[in-house]
N, C-alpha and C positions, 0 to 999 in steps of 0.2 A: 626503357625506351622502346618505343614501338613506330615498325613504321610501315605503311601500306604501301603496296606493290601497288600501281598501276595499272599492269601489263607492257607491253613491248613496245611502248613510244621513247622508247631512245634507242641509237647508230644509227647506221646507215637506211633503216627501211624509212626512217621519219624524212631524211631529206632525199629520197627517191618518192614519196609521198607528196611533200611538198613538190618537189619535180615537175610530178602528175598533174598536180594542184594549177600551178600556173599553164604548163600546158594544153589541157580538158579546157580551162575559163577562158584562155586568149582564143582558142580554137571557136571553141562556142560563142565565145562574143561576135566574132567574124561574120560566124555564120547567120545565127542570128540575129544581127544588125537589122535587117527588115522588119522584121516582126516586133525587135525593138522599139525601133522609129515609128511604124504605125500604132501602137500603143499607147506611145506618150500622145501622137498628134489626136486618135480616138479618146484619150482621157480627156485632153484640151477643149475637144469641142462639144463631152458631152457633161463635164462639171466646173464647175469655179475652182481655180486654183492651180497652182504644178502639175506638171504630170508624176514629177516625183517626191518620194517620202523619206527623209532621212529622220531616222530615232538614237537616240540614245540607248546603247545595249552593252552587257558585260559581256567580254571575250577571255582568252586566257589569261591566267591569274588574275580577272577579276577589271581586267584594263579596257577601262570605255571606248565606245570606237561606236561611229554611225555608220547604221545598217542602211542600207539602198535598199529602196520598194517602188514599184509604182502604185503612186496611192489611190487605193481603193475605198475611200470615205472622206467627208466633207471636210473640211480644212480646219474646223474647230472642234476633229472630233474627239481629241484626248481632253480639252476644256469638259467635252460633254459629259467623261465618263463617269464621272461623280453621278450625276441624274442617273445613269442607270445602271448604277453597282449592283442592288438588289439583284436583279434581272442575271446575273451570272449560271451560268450552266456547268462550271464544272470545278473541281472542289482541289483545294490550297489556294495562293496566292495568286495565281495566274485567273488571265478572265477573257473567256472566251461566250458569246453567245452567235446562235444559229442565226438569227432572223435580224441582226446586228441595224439599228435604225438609223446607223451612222454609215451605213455602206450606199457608195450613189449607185445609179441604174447600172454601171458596167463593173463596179467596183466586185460585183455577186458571181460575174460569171470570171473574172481575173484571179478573184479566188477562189473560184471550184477547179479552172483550169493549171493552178498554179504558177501562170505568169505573173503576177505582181510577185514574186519573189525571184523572176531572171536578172534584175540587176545585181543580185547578190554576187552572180559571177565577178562584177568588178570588185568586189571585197574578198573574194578569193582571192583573184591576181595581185591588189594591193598586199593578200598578208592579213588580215584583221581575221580573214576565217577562211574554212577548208572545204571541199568538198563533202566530206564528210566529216562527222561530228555531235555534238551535242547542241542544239537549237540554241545560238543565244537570246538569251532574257532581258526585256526591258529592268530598268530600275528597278522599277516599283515591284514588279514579282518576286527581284531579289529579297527586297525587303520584307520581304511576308516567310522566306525562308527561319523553320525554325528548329532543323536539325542539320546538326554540324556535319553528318554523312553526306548530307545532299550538295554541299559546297563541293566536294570532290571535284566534282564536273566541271569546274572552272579549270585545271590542271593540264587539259587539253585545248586546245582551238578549236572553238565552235563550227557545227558546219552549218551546209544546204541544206542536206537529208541528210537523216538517223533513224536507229529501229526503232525509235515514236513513231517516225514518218512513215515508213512502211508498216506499221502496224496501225493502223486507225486514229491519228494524229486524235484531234478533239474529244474523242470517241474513249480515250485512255484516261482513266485518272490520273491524279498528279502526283500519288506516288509511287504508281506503276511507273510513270513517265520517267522520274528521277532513280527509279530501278535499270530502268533502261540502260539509260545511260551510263550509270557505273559499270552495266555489266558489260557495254560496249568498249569502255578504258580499260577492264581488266581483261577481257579477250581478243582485245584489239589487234590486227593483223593485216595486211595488205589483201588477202583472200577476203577476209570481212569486208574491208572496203567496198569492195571489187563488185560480193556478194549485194550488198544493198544498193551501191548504184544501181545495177542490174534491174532487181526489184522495187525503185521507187518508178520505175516507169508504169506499169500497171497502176501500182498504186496511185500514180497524177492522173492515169486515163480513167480508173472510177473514180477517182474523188472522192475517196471515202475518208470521213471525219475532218474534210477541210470545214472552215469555218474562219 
């Protein structure tokens, strides 16, 4: 029998973690709030459709739960992806391209700035995911998963930011990416945490590897 360690997500730091968790997101939502609301009402009146985007994504142990975004492309854009699978920029199952022909006029600068992912905070405070953690994955990525190491990552609750995030998000292959993150579960600590909140703020003010 063999069995992997994780690292230190069980006692008491996981629910002082979580603690944090709801705390940080009610806080920030608060504050927030304005930048919020002008957002949705800027997305409203400069494309068709919601101001928000709920998907379908794996969270811990694998359990579906919709992710909050405000959405930054055209209302048909997952219909569209098929047209331009080729076009992918960066390598496994995941698809990410730069110059994205689904993204409307504001949708480009929402994600270089990293706002179309502040509504996440209410999926924090709901529970579905954490502050910090490992990015959840739409379906379809999962499915393109073809080693049983890389499922690990489900074992934890996904975050907002992770050392992808501060490390050149897009810009990472995909199985640096899924290195990452294992090695974030097996060294995982509230210092860690603590540590990359910290550092994803530079990281949102360049922009580096959003997409």
């Amino acid at each position: 029998l063999i069995t992997h360690y994780t690292g230190g997500l069980q006692g008491w730091p996981v629910v002082f973690k979580r603690a944090v968790d709801i705390v940080v997101s009610a806080t920030l939502i608060l504050l927030l709030l304005p930048l919020l609301v002008l957002t949705a009402i800027a997305i409203r009146l400069t494309s068709k459709g919601p101001a928000m985007f709920v998907q379908k994504r794996l969270g811990l142990n694998k359990r579906h739960f919709g992710i909050f975004k405000f959405r930054t492309m055209v209302i048909d854009a997952e219909k569209r992806q098929k047209e331009i699978e080729h076009l992918n920029e960066v390598s496994g199952p995941v698809f990410k391209i730069k110059n994205d022909p689904r993204i409307t006029s504001l949708g480009g600068f929402l994600r270089k700035t990293s706002i179309d992912e502040l509504p996440q905070l209410f999926n924090v405070l709901k529970g579905d995911m954490s502050l910090v953690g490992p990015r959840p994955l739409p379906i379809r990525d999962y499915q393109g998963f073809n080693e049983d190491w890389q499922r690990r990552r489900f074992s934890v609750r996904p975050g907002i930011t992770c050392l992808w995030q501060i490390g050149g998000r897009s810009s990472i292959s995909f199985e640096k990416w899924m290195e990452l993150d294992l090695q974030y579960i097996d060294k995982w600590s509230l210092a860690l945490d603590l540590e990359i909140l910290v550092k994803t703020i530079p990281a949102v003010l360049r922009g580096s590897g959003a997409a």
